[in-house]
N, C-alpha and C positions, 0 to 999 in steps of 0.2 A: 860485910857484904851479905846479904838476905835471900830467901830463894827468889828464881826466877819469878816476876809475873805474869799474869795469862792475859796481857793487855794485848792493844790492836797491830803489835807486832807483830805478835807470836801468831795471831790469826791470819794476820796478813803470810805468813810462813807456810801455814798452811795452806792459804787457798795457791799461794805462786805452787805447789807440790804438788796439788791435785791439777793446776793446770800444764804443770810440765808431763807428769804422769797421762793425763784426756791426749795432750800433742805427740807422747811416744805413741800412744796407739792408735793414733790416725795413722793410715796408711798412705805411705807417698805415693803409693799407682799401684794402678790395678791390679799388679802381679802379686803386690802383696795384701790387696785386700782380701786374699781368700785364706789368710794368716789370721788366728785367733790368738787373745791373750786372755788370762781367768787372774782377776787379783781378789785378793779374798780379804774379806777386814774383819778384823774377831773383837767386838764391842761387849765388855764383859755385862750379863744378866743378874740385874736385881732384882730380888724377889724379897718383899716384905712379910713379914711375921702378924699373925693376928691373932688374936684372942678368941673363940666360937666355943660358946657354950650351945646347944639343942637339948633341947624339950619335946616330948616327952623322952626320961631317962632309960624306959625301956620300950620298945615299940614292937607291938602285940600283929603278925602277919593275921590274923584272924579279924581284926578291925579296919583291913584293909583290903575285903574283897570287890570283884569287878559289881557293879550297879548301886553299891553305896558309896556314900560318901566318907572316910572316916576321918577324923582329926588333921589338921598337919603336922608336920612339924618345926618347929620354929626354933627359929636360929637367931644367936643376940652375938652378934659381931662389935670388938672393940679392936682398936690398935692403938700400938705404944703412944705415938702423939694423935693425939683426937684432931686433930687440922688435918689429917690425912684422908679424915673421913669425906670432908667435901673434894675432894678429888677425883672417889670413886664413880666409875662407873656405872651404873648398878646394871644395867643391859649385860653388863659382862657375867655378873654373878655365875655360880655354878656349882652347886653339890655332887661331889662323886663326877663331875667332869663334863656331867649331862643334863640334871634336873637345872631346868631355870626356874627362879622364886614367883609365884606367881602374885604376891602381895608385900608391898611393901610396908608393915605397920607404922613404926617410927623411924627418922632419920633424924637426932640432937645427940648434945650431952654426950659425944664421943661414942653414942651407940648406934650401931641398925639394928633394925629388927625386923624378919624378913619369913616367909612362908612359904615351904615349901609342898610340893604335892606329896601324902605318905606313900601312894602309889605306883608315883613315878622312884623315889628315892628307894623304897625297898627293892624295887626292880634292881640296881645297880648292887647289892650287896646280900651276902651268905646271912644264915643264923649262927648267933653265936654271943657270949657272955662280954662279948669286947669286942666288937666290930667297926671297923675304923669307918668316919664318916669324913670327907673334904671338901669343904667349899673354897675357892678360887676365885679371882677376879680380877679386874686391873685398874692403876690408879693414875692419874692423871695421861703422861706423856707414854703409855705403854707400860708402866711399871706393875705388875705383877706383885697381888698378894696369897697366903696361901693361912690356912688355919685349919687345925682338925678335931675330932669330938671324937667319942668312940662311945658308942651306946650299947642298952642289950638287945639282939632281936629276938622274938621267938616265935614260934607259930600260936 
């Protein structure tokens, strides 16, 4: 005997559940429609792993004052299967949780390659000899990736 399958029985189980569960909480009259019920569904979160290397390795706040322009910095994004890649979103993108990439260079070959503003991104992080950077995003149906770099900053 083998495991269960997830064929259109077991679906069919489910939706008779969800409609038994929508008919308990209709209420039969008025006395009780001012009776609430709260059911809660806990659907576990996937968050995928990526690869992000950024460039430049060390990044100089000095090259990055207001009425210049200075370098960006650029981000080469991979993950474990390269098919993941065309899933992504790229509107989700997000270094440090706030810079959006404002150039997209390459998208093939299981890589992005993606640019970020240096001004905006130093804005969200301290100086220091290892300073954690995170870009984030999400891939196809809601799925969430995450990947970090850690560079030097300094004035």
């Amino acid at each position: 005997m083998g495991a269960p399958r997830a064929g259109p029985r077991r679906r069919l189980t489910l939706l008779a559940a969800l409609a038994l569960l929508a008919w308990v909480l209709v209420p039969a009259s008025a006395e009780q429609a001012s009776a609430t019920a709260t059911v809660s569904v806990s659907i576990p979160e996937v968050v995928f792993g990526a690869c992000v290397r950024l460039t430049p390795r060390t990044v100089n706040r000095a090259s990055a004052r207001p009425g210049k322009t200075p370098p960006p910095i650029t981000g080469h994004l991979q993950f474990p299967d390269p098919s993941l890649l065309h899933y992504l979103k790229q509107d989700s993108l997000r270094l440090n949780g706030r810079v959006v990439p404002y150039q997209v260079v390459s998208c093939g070959d299981g890589q992005l390659v993606v640019k970020f503003s240096r001004n905006e991104a130093l804005a969200t992080v301290p100086n220091g000899d290892r300073v954690r950077f995170v870009v984030t995003g999400i891939l196809g149906a809601g799925y969430q990736f995450t990947g970090e770099d850690y560079l030097r900053v300094i004035d």
